[in-house]
Structure formats: structure tokens, C-alpha cells
N, CA, C and O atoms as a DFTB+ gen file, in Angstrom:
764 C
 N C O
     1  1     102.522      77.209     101.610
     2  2     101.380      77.180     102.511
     3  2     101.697      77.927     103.795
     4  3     102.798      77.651     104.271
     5  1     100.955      78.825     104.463
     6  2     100.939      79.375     105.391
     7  2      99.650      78.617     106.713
     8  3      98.453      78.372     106.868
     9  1     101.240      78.512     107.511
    10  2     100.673      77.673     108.995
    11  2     100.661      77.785     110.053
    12  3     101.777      77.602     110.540
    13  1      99.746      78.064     110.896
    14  2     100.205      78.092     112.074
    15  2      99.992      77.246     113.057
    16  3      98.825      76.860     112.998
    17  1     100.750      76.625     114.211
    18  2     100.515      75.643     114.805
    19  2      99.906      74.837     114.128
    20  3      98.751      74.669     114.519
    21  1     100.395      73.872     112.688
    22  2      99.861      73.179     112.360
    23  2      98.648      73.300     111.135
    24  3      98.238      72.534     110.262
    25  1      98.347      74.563     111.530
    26  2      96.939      74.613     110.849
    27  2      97.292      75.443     109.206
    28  3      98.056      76.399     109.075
    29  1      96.667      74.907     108.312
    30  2      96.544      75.561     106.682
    31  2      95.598      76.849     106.994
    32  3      94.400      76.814     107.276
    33  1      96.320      77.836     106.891
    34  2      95.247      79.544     107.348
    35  2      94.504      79.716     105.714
    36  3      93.629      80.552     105.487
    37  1      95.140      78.594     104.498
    38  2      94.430      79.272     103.548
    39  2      92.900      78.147     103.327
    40  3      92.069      78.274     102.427
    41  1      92.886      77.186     104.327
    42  2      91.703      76.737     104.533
    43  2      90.564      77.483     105.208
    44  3      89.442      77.565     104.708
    45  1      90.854      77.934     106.178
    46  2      89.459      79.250     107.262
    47  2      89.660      80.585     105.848
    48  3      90.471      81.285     105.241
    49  1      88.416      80.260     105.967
    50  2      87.615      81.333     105.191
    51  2      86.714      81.997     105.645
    52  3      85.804      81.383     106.203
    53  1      86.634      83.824     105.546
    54  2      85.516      84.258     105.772
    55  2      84.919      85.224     104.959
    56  3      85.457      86.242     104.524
    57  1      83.105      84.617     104.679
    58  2      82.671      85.366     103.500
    59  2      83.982      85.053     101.833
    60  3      84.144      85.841     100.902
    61  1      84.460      84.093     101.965
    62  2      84.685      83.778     100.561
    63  2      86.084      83.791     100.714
    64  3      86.607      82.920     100.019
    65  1      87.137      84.674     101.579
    66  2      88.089      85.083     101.505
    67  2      89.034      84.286     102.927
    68  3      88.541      83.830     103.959
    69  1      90.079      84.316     102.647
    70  2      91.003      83.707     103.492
    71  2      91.458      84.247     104.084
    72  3      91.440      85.450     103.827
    73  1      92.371      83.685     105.583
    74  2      92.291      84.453     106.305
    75  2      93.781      85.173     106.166
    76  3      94.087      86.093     106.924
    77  1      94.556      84.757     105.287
    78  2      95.598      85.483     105.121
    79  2      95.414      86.283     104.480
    80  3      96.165      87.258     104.497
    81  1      94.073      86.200     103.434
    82  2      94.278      87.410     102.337
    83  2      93.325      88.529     103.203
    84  3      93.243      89.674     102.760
    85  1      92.841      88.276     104.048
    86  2      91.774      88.839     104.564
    87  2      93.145      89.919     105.492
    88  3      93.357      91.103     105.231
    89  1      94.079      88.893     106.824
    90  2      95.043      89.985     107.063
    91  2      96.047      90.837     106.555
    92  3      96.719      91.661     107.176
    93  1      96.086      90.406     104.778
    94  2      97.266      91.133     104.405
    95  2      95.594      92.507     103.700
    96  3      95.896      93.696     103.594
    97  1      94.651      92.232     103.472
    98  2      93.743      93.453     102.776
    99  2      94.106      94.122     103.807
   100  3      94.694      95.135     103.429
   101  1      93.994      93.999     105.870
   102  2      93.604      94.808     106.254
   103  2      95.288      95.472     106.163
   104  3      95.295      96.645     105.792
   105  1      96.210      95.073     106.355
   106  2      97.245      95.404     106.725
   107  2      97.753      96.542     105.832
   108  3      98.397      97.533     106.178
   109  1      97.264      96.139     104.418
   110  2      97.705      97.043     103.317
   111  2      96.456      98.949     103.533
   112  3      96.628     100.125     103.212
   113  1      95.744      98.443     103.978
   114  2      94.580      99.267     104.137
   115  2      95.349     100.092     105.639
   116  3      95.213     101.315     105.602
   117  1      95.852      99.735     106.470
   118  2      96.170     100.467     107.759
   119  2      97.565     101.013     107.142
   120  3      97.990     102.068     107.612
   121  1      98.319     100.357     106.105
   122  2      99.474     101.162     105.857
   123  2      99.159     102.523     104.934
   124  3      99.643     103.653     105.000
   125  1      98.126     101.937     104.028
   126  2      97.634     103.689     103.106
   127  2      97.250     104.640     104.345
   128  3      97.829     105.692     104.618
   129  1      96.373     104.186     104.912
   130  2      95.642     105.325     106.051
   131  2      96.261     105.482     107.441
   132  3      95.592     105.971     108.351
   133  1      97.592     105.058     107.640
   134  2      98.176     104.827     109.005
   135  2      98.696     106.779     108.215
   136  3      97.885     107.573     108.691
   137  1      99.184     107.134     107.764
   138  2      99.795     108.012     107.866
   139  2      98.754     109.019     108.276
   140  3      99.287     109.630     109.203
   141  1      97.691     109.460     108.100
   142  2      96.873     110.538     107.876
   143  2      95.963     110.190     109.090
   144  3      94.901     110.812     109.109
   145  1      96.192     109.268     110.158
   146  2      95.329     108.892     111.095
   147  2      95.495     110.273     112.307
   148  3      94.645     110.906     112.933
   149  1      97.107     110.358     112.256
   150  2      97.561     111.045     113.391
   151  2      97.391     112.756     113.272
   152  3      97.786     113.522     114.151
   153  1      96.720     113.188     111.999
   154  2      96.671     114.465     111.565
   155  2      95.213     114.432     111.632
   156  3      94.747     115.544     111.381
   157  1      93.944     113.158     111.995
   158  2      92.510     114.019     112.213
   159  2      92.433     114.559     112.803
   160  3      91.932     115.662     112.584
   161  1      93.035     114.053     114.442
   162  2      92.573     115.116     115.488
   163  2      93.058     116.347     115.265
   164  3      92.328     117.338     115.284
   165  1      94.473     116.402     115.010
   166  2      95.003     118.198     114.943
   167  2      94.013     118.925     114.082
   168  3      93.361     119.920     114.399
   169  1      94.003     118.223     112.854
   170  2      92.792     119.215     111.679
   171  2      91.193     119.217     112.496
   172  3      90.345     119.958     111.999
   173  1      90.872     118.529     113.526
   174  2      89.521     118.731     114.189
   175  2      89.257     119.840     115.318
   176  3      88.237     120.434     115.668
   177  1      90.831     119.884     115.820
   178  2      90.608     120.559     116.824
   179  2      91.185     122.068     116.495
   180  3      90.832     122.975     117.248
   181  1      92.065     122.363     115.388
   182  2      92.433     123.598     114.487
   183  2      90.749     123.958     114.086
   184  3      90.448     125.091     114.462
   185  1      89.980     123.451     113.622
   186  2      88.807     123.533     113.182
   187  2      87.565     123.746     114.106
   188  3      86.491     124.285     113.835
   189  1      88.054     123.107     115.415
   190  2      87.067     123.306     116.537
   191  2      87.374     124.927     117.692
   192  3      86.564     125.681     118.232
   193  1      88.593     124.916     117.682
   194  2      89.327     126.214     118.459
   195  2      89.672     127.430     117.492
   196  3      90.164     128.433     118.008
   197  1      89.424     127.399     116.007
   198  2      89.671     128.356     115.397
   199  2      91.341     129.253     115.255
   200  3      91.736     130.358     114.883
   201  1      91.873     128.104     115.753
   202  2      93.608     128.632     116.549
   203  2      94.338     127.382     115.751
   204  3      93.988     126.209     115.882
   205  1      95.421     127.842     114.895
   206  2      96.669     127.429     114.435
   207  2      97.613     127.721     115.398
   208  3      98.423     126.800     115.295
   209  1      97.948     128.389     116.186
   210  2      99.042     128.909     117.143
   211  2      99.973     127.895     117.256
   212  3     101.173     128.085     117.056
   213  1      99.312     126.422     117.683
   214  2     100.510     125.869     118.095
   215  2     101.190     124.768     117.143
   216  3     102.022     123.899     117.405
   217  1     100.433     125.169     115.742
   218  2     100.386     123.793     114.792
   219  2     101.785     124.809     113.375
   220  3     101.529     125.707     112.573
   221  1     102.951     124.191     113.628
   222  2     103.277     124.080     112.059
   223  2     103.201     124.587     111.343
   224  3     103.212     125.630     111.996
   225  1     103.070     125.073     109.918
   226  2     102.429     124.508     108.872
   227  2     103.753     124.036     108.019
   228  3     103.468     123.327     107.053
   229  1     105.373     124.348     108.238
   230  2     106.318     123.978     107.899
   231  2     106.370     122.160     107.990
   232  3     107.197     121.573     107.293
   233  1     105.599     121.520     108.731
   234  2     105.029     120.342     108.898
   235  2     104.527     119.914     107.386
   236  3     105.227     119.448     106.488
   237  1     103.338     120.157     107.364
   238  2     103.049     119.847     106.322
   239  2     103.971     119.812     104.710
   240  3     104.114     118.915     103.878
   241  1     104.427     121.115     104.774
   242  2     105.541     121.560     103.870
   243  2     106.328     120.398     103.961
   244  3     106.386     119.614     103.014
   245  1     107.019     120.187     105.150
   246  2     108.029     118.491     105.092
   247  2     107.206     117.315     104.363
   248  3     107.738     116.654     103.471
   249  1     106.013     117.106     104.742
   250  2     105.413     116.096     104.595
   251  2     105.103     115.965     102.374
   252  3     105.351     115.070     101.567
   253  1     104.640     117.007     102.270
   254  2     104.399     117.501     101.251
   255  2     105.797     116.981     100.246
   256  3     105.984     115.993      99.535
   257  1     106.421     117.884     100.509
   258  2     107.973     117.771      99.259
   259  2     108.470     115.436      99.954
   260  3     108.743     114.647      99.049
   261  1     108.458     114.949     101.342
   262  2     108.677     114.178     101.282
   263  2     107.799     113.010     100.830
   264  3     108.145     111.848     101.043
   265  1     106.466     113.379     100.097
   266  2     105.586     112.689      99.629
   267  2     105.379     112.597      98.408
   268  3     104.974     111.557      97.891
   269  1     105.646     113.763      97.710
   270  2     105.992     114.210      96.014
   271  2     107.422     113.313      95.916
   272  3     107.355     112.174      95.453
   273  1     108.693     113.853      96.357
   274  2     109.583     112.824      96.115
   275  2     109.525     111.582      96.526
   276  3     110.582     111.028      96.226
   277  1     108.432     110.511      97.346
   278  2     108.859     109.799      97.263
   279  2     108.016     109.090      95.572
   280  3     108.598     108.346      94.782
   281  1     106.728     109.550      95.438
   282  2     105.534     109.364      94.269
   283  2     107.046     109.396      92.983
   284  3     107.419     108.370      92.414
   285  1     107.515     110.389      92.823
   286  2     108.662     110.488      92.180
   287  2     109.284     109.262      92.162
   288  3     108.901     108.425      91.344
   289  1     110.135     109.028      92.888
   290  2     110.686     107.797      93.472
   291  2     109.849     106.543      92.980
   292  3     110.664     105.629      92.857
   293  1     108.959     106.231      92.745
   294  2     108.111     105.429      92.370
   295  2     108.527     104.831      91.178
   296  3     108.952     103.689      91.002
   297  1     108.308     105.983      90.167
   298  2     108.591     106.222      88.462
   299  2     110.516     105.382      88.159
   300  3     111.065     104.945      87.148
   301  1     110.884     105.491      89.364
   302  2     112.453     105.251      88.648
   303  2     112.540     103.920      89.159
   304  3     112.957     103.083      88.358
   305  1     112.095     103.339      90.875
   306  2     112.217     102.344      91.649
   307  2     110.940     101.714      92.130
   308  3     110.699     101.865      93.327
   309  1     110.147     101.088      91.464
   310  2     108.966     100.433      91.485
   311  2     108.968      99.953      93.289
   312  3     109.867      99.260      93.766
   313  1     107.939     100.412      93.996
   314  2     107.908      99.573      95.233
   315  2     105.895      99.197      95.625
   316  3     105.013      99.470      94.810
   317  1     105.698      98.722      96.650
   318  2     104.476      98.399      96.672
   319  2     103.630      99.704      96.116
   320  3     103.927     100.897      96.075
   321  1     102.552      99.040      95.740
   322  2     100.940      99.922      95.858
   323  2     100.687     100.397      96.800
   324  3     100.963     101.581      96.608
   325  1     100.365     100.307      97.656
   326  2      99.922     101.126      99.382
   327  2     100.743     102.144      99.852
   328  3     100.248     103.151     100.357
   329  1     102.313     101.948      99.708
   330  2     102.677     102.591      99.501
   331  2     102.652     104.176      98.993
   332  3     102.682     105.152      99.743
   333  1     102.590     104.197      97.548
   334  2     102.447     104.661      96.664
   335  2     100.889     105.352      96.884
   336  3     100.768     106.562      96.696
   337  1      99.718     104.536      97.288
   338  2      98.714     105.382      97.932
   339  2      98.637     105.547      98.763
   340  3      97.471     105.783      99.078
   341  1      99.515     105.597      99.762
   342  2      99.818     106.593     101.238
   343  2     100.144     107.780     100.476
   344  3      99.310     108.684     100.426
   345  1     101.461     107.913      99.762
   346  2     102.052     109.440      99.376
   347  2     100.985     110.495      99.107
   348  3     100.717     111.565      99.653
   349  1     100.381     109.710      97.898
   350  2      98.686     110.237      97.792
   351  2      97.997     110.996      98.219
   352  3      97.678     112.134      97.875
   353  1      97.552     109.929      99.564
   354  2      96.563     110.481      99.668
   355  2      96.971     111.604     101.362
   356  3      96.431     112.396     102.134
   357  1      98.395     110.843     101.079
   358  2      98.892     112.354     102.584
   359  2      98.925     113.849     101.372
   360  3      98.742     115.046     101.597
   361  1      99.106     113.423     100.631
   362  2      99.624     115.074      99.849
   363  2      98.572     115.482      99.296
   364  3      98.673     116.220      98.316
   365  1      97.092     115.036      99.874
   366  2      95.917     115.797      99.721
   367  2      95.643     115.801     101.086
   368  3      94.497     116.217     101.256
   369  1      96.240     115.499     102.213
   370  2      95.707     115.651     103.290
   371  2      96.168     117.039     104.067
   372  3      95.894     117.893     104.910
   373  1      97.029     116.582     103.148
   374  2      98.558     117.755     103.715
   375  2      97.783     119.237     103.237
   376  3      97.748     120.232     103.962
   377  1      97.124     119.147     101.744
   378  2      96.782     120.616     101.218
   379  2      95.569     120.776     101.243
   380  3      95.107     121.662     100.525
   381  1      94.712     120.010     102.035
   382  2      93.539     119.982     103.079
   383  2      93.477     121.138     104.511
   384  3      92.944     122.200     104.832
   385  1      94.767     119.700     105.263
   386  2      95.384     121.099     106.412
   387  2      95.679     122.406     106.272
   388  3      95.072     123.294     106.870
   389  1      96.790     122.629     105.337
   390  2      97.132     124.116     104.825
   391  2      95.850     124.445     104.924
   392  3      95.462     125.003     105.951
   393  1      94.705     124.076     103.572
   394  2      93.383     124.941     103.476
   395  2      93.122     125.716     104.627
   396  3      93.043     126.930     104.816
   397  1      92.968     124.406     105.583
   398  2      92.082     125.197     107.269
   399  2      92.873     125.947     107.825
   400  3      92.520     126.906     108.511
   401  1      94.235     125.565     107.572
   402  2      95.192     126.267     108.581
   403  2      94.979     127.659     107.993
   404  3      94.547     128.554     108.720
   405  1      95.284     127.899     106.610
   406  2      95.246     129.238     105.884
   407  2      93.644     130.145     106.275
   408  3      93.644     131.326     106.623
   409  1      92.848     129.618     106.181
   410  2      90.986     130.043     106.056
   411  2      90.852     130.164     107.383
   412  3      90.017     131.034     107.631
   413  1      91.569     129.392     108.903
   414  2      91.508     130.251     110.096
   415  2      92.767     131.034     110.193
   416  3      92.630     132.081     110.825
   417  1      93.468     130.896     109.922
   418  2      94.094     132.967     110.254
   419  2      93.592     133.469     109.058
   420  3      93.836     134.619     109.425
   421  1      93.188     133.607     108.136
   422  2      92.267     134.253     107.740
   423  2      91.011     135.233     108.429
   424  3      90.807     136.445     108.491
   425  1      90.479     134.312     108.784
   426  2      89.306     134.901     109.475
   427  2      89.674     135.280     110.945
   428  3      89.090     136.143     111.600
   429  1      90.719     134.521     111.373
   430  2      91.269     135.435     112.899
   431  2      92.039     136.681     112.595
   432  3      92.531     137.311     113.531
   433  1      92.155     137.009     111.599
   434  2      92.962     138.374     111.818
   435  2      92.205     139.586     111.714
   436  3      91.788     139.940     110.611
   437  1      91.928     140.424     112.999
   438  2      91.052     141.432     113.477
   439  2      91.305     142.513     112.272
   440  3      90.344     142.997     111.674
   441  1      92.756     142.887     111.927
   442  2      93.568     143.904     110.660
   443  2      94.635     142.846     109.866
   444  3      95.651     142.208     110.140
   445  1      93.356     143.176     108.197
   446  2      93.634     142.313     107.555
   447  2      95.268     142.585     107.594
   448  3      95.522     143.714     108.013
   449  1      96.607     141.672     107.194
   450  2      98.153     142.073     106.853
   451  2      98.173     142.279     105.428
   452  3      97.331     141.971     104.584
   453  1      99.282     142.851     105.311
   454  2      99.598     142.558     103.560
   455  2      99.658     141.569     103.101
   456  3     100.437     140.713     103.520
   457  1      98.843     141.382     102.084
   458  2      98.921     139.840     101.024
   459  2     100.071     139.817     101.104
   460  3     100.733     140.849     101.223
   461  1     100.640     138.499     101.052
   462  2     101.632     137.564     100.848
   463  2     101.235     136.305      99.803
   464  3     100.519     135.346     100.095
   465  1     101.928     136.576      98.429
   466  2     102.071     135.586      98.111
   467  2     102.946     134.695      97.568
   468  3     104.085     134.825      98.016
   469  1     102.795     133.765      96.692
   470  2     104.281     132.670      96.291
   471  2     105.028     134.147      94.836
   472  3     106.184     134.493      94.591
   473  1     104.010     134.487      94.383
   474  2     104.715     135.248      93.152
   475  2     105.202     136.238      93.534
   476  3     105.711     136.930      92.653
   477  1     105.268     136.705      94.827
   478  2     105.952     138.120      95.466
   479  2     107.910     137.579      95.502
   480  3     108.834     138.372      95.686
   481  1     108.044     136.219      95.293
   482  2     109.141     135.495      95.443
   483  2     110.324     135.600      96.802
   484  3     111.401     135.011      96.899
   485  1     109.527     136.793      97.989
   486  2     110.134     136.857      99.151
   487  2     110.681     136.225      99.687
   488  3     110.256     136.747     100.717
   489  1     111.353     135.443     100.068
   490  2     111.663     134.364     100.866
   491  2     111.533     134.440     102.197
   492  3     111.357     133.384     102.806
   493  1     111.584     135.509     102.821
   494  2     111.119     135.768     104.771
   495  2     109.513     135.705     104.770
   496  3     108.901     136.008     105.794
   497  1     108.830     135.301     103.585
   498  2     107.701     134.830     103.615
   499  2     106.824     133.693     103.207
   500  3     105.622     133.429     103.183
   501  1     108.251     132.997     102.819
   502  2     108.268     131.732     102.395
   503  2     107.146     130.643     103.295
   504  3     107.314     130.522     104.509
   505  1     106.065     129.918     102.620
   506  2     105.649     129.375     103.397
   507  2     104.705     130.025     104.270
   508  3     104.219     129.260     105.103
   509  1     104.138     131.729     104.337
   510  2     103.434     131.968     105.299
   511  2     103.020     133.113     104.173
   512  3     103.594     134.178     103.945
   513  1     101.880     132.575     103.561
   514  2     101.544     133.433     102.586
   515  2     100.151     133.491     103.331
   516  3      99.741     132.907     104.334
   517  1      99.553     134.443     102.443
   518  2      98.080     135.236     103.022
   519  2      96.832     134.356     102.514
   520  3      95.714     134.357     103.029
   521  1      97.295     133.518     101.271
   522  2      95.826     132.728     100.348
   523  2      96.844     130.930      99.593
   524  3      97.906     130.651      99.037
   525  1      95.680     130.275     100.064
   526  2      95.891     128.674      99.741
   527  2      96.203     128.754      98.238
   528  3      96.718     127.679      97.929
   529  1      96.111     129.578      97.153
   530  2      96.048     129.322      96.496
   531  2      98.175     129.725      95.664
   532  3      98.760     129.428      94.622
   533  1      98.497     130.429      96.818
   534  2      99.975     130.635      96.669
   535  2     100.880     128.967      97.423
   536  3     101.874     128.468      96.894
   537  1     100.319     128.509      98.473
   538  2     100.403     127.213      98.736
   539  2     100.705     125.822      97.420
   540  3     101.414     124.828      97.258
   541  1      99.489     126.704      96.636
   542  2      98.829     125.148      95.225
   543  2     100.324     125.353      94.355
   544  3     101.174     124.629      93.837
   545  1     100.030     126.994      94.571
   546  2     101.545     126.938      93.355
   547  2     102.616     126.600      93.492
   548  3     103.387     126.011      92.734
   549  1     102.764     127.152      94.994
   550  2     104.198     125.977      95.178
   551  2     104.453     124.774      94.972
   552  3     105.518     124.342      94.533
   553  1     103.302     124.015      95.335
   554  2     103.324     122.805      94.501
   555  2     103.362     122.345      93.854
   556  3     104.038     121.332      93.676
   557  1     102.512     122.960      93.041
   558  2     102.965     122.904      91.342
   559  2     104.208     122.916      91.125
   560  3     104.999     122.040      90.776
   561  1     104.308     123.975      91.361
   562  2     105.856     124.357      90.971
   563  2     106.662     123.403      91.199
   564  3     107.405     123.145      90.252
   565  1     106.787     122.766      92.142
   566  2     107.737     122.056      92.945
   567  2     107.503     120.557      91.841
   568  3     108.341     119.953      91.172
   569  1     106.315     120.363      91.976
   570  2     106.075     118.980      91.275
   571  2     106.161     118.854      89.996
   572  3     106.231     117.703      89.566
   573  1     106.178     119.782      89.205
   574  2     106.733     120.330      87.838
   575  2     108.246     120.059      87.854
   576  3     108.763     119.233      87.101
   577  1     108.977     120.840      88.807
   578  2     110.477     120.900      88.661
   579  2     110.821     119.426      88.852
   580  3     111.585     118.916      88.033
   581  1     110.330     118.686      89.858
   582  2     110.857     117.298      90.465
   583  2     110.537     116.567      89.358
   584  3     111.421     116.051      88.675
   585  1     108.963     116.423      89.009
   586  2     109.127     115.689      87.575
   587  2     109.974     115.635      86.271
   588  3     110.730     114.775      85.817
   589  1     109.523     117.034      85.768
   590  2     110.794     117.053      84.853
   591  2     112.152     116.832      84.822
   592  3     112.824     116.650      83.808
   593  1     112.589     116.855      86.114
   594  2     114.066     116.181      86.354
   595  2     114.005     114.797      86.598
   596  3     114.597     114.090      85.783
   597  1     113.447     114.269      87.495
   598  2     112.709     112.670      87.044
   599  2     112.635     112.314      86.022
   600  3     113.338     111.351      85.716
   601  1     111.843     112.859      85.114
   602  2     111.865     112.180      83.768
   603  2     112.912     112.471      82.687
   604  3     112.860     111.909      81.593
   605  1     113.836     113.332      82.999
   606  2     114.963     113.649      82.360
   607  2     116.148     112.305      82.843
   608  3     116.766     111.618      82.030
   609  1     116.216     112.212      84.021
   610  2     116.966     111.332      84.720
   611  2     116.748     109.607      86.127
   612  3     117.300     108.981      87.032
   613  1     115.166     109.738      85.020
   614  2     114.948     108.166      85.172
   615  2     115.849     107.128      84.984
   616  3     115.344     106.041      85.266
   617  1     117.092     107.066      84.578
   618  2     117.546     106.171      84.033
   619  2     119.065     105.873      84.531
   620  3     119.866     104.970      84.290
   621  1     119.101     107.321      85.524
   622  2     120.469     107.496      86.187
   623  2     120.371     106.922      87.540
   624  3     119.920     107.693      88.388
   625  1     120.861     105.123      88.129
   626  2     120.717     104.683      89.345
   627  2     120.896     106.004      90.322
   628  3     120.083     106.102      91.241
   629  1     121.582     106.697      90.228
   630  2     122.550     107.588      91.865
   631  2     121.143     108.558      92.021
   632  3     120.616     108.716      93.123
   633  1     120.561     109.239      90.663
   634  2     119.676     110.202      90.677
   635  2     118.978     109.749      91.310
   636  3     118.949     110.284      92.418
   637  1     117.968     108.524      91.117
   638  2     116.649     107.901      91.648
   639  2     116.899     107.091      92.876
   640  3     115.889     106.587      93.368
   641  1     117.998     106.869      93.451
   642  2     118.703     106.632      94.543
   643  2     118.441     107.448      95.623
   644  3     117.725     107.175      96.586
   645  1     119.305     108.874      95.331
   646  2     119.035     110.087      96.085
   647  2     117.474     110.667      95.998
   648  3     116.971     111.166      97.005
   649  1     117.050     110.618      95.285
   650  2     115.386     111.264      95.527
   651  2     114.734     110.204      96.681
   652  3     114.117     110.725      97.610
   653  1     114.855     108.747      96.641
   654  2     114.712     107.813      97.564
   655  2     114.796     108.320      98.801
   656  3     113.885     108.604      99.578
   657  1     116.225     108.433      98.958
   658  2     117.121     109.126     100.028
   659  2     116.452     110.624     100.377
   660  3     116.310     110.963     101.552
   661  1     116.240     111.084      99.791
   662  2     115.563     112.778      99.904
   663  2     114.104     112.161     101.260
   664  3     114.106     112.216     102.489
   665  1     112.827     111.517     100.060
   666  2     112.056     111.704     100.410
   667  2     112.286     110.935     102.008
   668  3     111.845     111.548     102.979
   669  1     112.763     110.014     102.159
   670  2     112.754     109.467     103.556
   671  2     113.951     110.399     104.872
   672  3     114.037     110.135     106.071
   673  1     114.568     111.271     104.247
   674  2     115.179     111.849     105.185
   675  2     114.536     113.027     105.487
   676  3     114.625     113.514     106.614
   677  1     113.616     113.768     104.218
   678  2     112.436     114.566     104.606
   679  2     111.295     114.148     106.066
   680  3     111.081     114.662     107.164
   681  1     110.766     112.912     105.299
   682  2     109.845     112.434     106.498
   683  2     110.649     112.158     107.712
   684  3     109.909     112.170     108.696
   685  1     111.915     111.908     108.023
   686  2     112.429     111.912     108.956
   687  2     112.323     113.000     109.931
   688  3     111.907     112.992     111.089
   689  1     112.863     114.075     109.090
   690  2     113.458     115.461     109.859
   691  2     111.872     116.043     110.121
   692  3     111.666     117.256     110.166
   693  1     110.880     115.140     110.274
   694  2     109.188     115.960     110.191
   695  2     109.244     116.858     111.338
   696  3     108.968     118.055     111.252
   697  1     109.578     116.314     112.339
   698  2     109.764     116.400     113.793
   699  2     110.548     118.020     114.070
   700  3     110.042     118.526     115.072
   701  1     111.383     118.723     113.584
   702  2     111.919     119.271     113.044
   703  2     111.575     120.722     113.261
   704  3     112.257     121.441     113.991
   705  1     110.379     121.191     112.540
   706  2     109.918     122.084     112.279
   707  2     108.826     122.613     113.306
   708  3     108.566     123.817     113.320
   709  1     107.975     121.445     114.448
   710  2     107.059     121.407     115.364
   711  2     108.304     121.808     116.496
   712  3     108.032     122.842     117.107
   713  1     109.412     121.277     116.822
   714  2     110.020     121.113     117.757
   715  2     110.321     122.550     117.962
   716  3     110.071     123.129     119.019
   717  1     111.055     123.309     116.568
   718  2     111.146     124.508     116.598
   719  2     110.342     125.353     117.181
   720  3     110.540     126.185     118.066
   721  1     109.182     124.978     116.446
   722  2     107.947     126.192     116.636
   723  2     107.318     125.995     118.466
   724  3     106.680     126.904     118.998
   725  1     107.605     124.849     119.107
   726  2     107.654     124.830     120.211
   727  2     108.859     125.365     120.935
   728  3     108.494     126.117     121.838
   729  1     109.841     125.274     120.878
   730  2     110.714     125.983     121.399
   731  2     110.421     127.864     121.086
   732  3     110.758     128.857     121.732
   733  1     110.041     127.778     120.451
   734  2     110.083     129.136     120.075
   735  2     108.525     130.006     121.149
   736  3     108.344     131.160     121.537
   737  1     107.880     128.986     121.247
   738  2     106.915     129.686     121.904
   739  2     106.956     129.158     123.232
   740  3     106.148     129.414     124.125
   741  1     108.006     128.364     123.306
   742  2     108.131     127.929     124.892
   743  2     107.411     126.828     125.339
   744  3     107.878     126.236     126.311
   745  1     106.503     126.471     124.906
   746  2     105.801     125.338     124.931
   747  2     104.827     124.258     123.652
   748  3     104.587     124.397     122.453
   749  1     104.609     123.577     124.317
   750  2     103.780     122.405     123.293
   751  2     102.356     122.600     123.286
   752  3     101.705     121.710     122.739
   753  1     101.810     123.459     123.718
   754  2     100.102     123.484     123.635
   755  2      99.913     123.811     122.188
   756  3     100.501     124.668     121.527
   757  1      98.742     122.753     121.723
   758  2      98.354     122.901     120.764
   759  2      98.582     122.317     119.404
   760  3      98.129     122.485     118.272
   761  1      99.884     121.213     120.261
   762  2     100.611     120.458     119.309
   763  2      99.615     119.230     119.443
   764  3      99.798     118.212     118.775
């Protein structure tokens, strides 16, 4: 029984439901959508100013590979649901952003550049391709390779250990790639 000062919380009911189950719905509900809260405004105001300048997109890229491995991670080490639909629904949020980020320099560039894409296999262009749709493939790609080694080595503790370890030291280092791109331009506008 859950009490506080005395009181049975699974007695107060509202609309049918209790009030513990009522704070663990919302709680589970702010942990799926807590991640993707802090990326409306940037995607509103990328969308309102027509300017990526000061945003990332190596960001997303972190967010991305640390959201696939952790979904990965899932398959070998069972952990909550909410969880599991945070990774989700950030790694459509994530190739949401790219979209806008990609479709305004798109349309801001006065002289179109040379296409850039994932099958040109460049690497000094890694990540800063010309069309979203070299973006999808990396993903693919990526989520192809991670799976199939996942499912080759579901069964190896150290393997599904370290992908654990991957995806949370990914989301760690998020910080990382913004910090750069601010240093590099000298300042934080736009972050």
C-alpha cells in the first residue's frame, strides 16, 4: 500500500483512476516526451529565421546512433517501455530536424554547391550532404549494420553490455559537437 501521512493514495480516485496510477501515467508520459521537449523551440525557430548557422546537425547524428543503440540494447537487456518509446520517438524527431535543417540550406543557398551525398563515400563530407535522403541512408545503413550484429550476438553478456555502454556514452558526449561548433564560430547565437 502506498501512503502518505497516513493516508491509502490507492483510495482518492480521479475519474476512475488512482492517484498513484494517475502519477506514475503522467510520469511515464513526461519521460517518453521529456527528451524531444528541448528540441521544439530550436526546430521552431530554425523554421522561423530560415538560419541553421548556429545549430549542429552533428547533434542530432549523436542523438540518432545513441538512440538506435540504445532500441538495440533493448533486444539483448529488456528495460522499461517509455523508455524504449523515448528512443523512438527522438529518432524521428532527430530525422525531422535534419529534414528542416537540410530543406533550409537548401533554399538559402544563393549558388546551388556540388551535391554531396552518403554514396559519394567522402568522408570530409560526412554528415553534410546536399539531400535528406543521403541522411535516411545512413541510417539505414547504420541500423542494418547494428542490427545484424545484435542479432548475431544477442546472446554474448559483454556485447549487449557495451552497446548499453555505447548508447549512454553517446547521449553523454551530445554536448560535444554544439560546444565545438560554438567555439568555432566564437559564439553561442543560435544555439
Amino acid at each position: 500500500m502506498d501512503s502518505v501521512f497516513g493516508l491509502d493514495l490507492d483510495e482518492f480516485h480521479i475519474m476512475g483512476l488512482s492517484i498513484v496510477r494517475i502519477v506514475s501515467i503522467t510520469s511515464q508520459t513526461a519521460m517518453v516526451l521529456g527528451g524531444v521537449v528541448p528540441f521544439i523551440p530550436q526546430y521552431l525557430d530554425i523554421r522561423r529565421s530560415r538560419n541553421t548557422e548556429g545549430f549542429s546537425l552533428f547533434v542530432c547524428l549523436t542523438l540518432l546512433i545513441a538512440h538506435i543503440l540504445r532500441i538495440m540494447f533493448w533486444f539483448g537487456r529488456r528495460f522499461e517501455l517509455p523508455l524504449l518509446a523515448q528512443s523512438i520517438i527522438m529518432f524521428f524527431a532527430m530525422l525531422v530536424l535534419v529534414h528542416l535543417c537540410v530543406t533550409v540550406n537548401q533554399k538559402s543557398e544563393i549558388i546551388s554547391p556540388k551535391a554531396r551525398r552518403f554514396t559519394d563515400f567522402d568522408l570530409q563530407y560526412f554528415w553534410r550532404w546536399t539531400d535528406f535522403l543521403s541522411y535516411v541512408e545512413f541510417t539505414l545503413t547504420f541500423c542494418l549494420a547494428v542490427g545484424a550484429l545484435t542479432y548475431l550476438l544477442l546472446n554474448v553478456t559483454v556485447y549487449v553490455e557495451f552497446l548499453g555502454f555505447m548508447a549512454v556514452f553517446c547521449e553523454a558526449m551530445l554536448g560535444a559537437p554544439q560546444f565545438y561548433r560554438n567555439f568555432q564560430n566564437k559564439s553561442t547565437l543560435g544555439m
